[in-house]
Residue, then its C-alpha position, 0 to 999 in steps of 0.5 A: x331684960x334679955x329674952x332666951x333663945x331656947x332649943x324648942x320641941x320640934x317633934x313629939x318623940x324629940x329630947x335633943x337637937x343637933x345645932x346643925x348651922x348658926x345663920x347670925x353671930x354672937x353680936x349680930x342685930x337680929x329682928x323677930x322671926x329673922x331665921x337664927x338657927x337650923x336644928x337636926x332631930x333623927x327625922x329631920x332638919x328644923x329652922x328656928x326663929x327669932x323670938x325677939x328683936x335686939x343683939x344675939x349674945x352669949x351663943x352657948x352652943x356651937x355647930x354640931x353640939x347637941x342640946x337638949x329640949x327647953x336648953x337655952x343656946x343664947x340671949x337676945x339683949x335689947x338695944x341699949x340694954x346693959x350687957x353681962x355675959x351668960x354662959x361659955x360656949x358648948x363645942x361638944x355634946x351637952x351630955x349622953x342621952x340618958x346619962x345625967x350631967x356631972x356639972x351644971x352649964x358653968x362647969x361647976x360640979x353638981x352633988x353625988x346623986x343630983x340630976x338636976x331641977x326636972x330630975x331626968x337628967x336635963x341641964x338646967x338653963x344658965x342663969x345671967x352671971x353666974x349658976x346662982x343670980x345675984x340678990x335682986x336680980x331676977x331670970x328672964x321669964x321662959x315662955x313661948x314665942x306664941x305666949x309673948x306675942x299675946x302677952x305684948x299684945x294684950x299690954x301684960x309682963x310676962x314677969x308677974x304670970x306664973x308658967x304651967x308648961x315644962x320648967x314653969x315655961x309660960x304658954x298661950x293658956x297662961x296668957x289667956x287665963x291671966x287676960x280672962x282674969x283682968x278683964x272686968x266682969x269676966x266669965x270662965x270659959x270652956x277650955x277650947x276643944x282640943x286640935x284633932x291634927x298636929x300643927x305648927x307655928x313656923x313663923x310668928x310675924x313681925x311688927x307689934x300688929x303682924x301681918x294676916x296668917x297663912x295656913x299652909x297644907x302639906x301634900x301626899x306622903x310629906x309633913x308641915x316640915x316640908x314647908x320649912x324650906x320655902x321660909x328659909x331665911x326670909x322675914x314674913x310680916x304674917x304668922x304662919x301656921x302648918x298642919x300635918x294631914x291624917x296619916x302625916x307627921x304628928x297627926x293621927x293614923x285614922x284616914x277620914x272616909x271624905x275630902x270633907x271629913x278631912x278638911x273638917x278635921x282642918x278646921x278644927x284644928x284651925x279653931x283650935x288655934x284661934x286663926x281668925x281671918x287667913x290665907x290658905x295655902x295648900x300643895x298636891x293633895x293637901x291643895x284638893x283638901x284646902x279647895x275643900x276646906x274653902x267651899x264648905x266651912x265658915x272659916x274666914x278665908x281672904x285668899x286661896x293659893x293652891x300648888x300643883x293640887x289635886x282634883x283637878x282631872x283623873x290622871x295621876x302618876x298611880x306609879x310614883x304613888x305605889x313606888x314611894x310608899x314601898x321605897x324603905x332604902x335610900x337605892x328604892x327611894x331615889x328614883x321616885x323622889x326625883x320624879x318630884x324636881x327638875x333640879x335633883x340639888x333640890x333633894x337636900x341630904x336633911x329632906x332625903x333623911x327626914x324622907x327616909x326616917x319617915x319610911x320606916x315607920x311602917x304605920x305611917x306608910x299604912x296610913x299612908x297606903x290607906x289614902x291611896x287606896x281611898x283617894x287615887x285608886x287604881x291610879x286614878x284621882x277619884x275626886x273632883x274639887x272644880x265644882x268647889x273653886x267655881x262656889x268660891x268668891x275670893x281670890x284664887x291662885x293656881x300655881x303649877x310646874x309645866x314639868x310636872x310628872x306627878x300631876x300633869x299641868x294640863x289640868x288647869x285648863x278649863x278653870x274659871x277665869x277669875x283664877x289666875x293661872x301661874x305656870x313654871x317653866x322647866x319645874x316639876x310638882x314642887x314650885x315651892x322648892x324649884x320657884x320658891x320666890x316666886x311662890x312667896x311673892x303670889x302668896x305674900x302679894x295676896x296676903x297684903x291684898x287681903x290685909 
């Protein structure tokens, strides 16, 4: 049975996305977790993975169509698998936010008055071979990637589970529900606490056991998006879980008074979405907060890669700090947006814009002013997570730009001699953009090890 490619909610106020780029063809093999698609929402510019491995068909929506949420934009069939077309490709707008369809996918008319099956306005998703399946045949079942991947795991077909999320699509709570049901003697649960920060799967692994995760930890003033340029068009064995920190992207305002409050909430968030053994990965002030995390939780750590952290001396650039949290034009916001690479190419339009869109949100850029104050005041790092790297006892890696002008790569000086030291020559404070494949080979080498 085919498997859906659907465009997925990438942000909580998000309704459409715009196909921005096609990285495979109608025809192509492709393999789970391979990178598909690129997406624009007015925040940023999102890649989209594989959910299956097969042959992609049926792409339904061409660069530069904007699709709704939850609308599937092509097919993946598995190889060998009986091929029947499912819809006509889409070259233009799918339809006007707010404005309900005249006609279903397949261009046929829809009543006077019908909005179609959410009743908001949003396009039903095509059915194989027509609007109306044939008798006996049944649709491929909707579900997240996260919910097939347990699904296969735990040896069940996702065609005899019912789905809760939005259109009857199943998630990783009906999975579990439908495992706890089948397992013999079983006794309910509490459902889990709930996340106190927002994050996401950017990778769900390859191969029927993946690889260790790796939680990656965003820096000051970004968000998990920022990681999405490091994973662009590269195939991970390991899941890959991002987090927004307090005062970043999707997570709350409220900024925690402590390097371990934060990494607290870190933890949580991790239980919350069931990480067992994993690297950490973190950047800039979200590397001070991953040291953190590592020294005082149970969480089980096999590695820790720390990117241009903080924490490691007092010097800051308090300047670029102040300036990028004032900037809300593009003229204002440049200037220190260049402070944070050596090769300005780096600075792509979709990170520019995703920038910018983050600047007018004045209660981020609050919080954000609030994190300053609490953690770099009078330009000053008023932390310090050495004592924390000299209690741990698992593989560190500290990777840092020679040019950085944000924290000076002099830091590393002084760590302990099991660290290993990586330092990049003619790159600034972000080696994850400048020496992207360098830094995924530290990462990737650890997590094999680790594995």
């Amino acid at each position: 049975m085919p498997v859906e490619v659907i465009l997925p909610k990438v942000d909580m106020d998000m309704e459409t996305g715009r196909i921005s780029r096609w990285y495979a063809h109608d025809g192509d093999a492709v393999t789970k977790g391979q990178l598909l698609f690129e997406i624009e929402t007015d925040k940023a510019a999102m890649e989209i993975d594989a959910p299956a491995s097969g042959i992609l068909r049926d792409v339904s929506a061409a660069e530069g169509a904007t699709v709704p949420v939850g609308q599937a934009v092509a097919w993946i069939f598995a190889e060998g698998e009986e091929y029947s077309p499912v819809s006509p490709s889409l070259t233009e707008p799918l339809h006007s936010a707010g404005k309900p369809p005249s006609s279903d996918p397949l261009g046929h008319p829809l009543p006077a008055g019908e909005k179609g099956i959410d009743g908001d306005g949003n396009i039903p998703s095509p059915r194989r071979g027509g609007s109306q399946s044939e008798p006996g045949e049944k649709e491929a079942p909707r579900a997240t990637p996260l919910a097939r991947r347990l699904a296969a795991d735990a040896g069940l077909k996702l065609s005899e589970i019912s789905g809760s999320g939005p259109k009857g699509r199943i998630t990783r709570k009906d999975i579990e529900a439908n495992i706890a049901m089948s397992a013999p003697s079983a006794k309910p649960e509490a459902p889990a606490a709930a996340a106190p920060l927002h994050a996401a799967w950017l990778r769900q692994g390859r191969g029927a056991a993946p690889a260790m995760p790796v939680v990656l930890i965003h820096g000051f003033g970004a968000d998990l998006n920022s990681w999405r340029p490091l994973l662009a068009g590269v195939q991970l064995d390991s899941p890959v879980l991002a987090i927004d920190l307090p005062g970043h992207g999707g997570s709350p305002r409220d900024i925690p008074e402590s390097l371990g409050a934060i990494a607290e909430a870190v933890e949580r968030t991790l239980e919350a979405n069931q990480i067992g053994s994993f690297i950490l990965v973190g950047h800039s002030f979200g590397g001070a907060v991953a040291a953190t995390l590592a020294a005082q939780s149970n969480a089980d750590i096999r590695g820790l890669v720390l990117i241009s952290p903080a924490g490691l001396g007092p010097e800051i650039n308090g300047a670029f700090l102040e300036g990028f949290v004032r900037a809300r034009s593009e003229a204002s916001l440049m200037p220190w947006l260049k402070q944070l690479v050596a090769d300005e190419s780096q600075l792509t339009r979709p990170f520019v814009n995703a920038t910018l869109a983050q600047s007018a949100d004045e209660g981020l850029r609050a919080a954000q002013k609030a994190i300053i104050d609490s953690y770099f005041a009078d330009g000053t790092q008023t932390f310090d997570i050495r004592p924390a790297l000299a209690s741990l006892r698992l593989p560190v890696r500290v990777i840092f730009g020679a040019a950085d002008r944000i924290i000076p790569a002099t830091h590393t000086a002084g760590l302990p001699g099991e660290i290993a030291v990586h330092i990049f020559a003619a790159t600034r404070h972000m080696p994850q953009l400048e020496r992207r494949e360098q830094v995924l080979k530290i990462i990737q080498e650890l997590a094999r090890a680790a594995g």
